[in-house]
C-alpha positions in Angstrom: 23.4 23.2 -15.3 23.1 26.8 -14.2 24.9 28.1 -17.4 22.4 26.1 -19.8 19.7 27.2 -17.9 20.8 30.7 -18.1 21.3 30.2 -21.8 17.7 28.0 -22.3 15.9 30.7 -20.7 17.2 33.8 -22.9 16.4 32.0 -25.8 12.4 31.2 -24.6 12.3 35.0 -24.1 12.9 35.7 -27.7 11.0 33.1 -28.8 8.2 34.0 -26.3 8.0 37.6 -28.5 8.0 35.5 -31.7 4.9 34.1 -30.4 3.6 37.1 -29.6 3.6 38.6 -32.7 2.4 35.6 -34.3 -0.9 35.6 -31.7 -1.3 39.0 -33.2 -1.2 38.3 -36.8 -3.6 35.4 -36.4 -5.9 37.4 -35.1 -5.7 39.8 -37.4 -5.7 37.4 -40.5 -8.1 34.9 -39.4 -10.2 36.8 -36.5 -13.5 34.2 -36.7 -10.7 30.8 -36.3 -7.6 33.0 -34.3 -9.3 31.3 -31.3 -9.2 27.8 -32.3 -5.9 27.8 -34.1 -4.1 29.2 -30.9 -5.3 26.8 -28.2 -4.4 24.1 -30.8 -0.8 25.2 -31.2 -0.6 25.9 -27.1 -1.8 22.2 -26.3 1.2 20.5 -24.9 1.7 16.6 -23.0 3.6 17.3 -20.1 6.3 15.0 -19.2 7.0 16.4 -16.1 4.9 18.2 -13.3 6.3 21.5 -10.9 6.1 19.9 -7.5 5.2 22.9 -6.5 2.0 23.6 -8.0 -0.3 22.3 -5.9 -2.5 19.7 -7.6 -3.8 17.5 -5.6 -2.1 13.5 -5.2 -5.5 12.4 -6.4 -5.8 14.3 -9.7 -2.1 13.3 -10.7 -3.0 9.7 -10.4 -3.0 7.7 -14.1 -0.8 10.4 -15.4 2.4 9.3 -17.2 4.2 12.0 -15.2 7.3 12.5 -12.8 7.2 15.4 -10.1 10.8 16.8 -10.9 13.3 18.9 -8.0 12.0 22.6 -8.6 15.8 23.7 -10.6 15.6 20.3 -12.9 11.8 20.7 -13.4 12.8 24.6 -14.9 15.7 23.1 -17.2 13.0 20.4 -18.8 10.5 23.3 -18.5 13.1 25.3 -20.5 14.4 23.3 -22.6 11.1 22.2 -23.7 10.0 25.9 -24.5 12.9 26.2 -26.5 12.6 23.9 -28.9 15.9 22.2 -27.7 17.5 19.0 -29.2 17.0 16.9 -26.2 16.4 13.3 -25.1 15.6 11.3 -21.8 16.7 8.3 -20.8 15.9 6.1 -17.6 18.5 4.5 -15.6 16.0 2.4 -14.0 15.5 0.3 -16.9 18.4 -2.2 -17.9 20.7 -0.1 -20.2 19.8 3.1 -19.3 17.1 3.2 -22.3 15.7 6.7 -24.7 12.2 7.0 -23.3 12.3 10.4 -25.3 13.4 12.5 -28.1 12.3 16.0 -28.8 11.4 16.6 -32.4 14.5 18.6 -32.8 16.6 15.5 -32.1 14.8 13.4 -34.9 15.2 16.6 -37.3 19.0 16.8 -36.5 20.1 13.1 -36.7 17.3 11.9 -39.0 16.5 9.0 -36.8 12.9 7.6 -36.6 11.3 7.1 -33.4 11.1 3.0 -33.7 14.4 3.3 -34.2 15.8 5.6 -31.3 13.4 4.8 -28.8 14.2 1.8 -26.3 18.0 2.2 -27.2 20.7 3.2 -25.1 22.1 6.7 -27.1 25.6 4.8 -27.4 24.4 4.1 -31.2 25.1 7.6 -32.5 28.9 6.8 -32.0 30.6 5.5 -35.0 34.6 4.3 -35.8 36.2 8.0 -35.5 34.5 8.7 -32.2 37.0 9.7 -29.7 36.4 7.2 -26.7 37.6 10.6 -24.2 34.7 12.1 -25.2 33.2 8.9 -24.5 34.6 8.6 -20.9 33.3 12.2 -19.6 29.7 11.4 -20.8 30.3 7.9 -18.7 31.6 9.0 -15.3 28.6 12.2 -15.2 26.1 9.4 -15.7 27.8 7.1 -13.4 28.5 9.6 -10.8 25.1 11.8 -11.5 27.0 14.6 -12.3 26.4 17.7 -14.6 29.3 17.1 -18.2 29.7 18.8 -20.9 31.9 17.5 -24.1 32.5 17.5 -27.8 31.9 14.3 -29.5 31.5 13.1 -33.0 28.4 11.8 -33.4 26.8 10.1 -36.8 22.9 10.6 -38.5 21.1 8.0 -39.7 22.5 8.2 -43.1 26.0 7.5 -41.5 26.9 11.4 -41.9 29.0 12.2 -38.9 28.7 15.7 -36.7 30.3 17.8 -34.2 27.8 17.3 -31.2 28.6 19.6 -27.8 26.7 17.1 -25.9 25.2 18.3 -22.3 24.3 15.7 -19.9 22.9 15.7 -16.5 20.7 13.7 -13.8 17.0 14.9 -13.2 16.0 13.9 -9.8 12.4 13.8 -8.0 11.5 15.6 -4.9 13.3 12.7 -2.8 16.7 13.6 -4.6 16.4 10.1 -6.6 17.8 10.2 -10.0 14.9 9.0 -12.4 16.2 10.7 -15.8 19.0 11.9 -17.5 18.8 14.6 -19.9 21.0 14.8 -22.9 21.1 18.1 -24.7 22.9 17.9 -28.3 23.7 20.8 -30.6 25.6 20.7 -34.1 28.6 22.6 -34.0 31.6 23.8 -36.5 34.2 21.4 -37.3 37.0 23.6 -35.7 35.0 25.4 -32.7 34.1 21.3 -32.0 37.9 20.6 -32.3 39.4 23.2 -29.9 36.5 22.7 -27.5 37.1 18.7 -27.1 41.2 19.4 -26.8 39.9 22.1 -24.3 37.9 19.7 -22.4 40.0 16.7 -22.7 43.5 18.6 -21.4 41.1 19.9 -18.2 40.0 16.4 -17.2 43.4 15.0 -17.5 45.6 16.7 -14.4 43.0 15.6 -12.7 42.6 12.1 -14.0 46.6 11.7 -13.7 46.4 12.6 -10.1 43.9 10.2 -9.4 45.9 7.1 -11.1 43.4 7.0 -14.0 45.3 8.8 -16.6 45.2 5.1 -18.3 41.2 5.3 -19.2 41.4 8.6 -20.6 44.0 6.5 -23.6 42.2 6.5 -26.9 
């Protein structure tokens, strides 16, 4: 989680200048609107509030929002600045449901939101999905635990993709787990290759030595 973090966060600073610039040439194109145009753009629903910022219990009430652990609340905060491919799911529901996608996700699979939300993310597998990948993504979710993994994942058009797929728990300000975050990025056919053979031969010793070298099998 550090890592992406890390990673999420040099990307907002670039595009933090991008945005900038384009402030600047608003105003200087459009001076009499520049105003108007800008607090439009910078209007946001928040999903999440920092538990630390000191709004009153009262004022937060009839808000659709979940006070996040200060590190998890600065990954959504991050990965929500950066434009990130992203969705949430909630484990308190039966199935472990999409409550959200980002707009990135719906540009990169070409799922609508009737047909991604409600659903549990197991339907962007398809028949040449490797069910190793499969397992990691499992065992973080059941375990609440931070995974990484290369999977071949399918569009809506029945396209398939290389997906290195990040996954890990959000928890509230009691250490309860009430999302999971999964992160998805379209990769090169060979880079996904060598990093799922990478991933798969590092989870195997360890698999082996427990006794559970048998639900790794394909």
């Amino acid at each position: 989680k550090k890592f992406m973090l890390e990673s999420l966060q040099e990307q907002v600073r670039g595009l933090q200048k991008e945005n900038v610039e384009l402030r600047m040439l608003i105003q200087e194109k459009v001076p009499d609107k520049a105003q108007k145009i800008i607090s439009e753009c910078c209007s946001k629903n928040t999903l999440f509030h920092d538990p630390t910022d000191g709004t009153p219990d009262d004022e937060k009430k009839g808000k659709d929002t979940t006070a996040l652990e200060r590190s998890d609340f600065s990954l959504m905060e991050s990965l929500t600045s950066g434009q990130q491919n992203f969705v949430l799911s909630d484990p308190r529901l039966p199935d472990n449901p999409i409550v959200y996608a980002s707009p990135g996700f719906y540009t990169l699979t070409g799922y609508t939101p009737e047909q991604v939300l409600g659903r549990n993310c197991r339907f962007l597998q398809g028949p040449s999905t490797d069910p190793r990948a499969v397992d990691i993504i499992r065992k973080a979710v059941a375990s609440g635990a931070d995974a990484t993994t290369c999977i071949l994942n399918y569009k809506a058009d029945g396209s398939p993709f290389w997906n290195q797929f990040f996954v890990a728990a959000l928890r509230d300000s009691d250490n309860c787990i009430v999302n999971y975050v999964g992160v998805q990025c379209e990769v090169e056919t060979e880079a996904a290759a060598s990093a799922l053979e990478d991933k798969v031969n590092s989870v195997l010793p360890l698999a082996e030595k427990e006794g559970g070298a048998a639900e790794l099998a394909p």
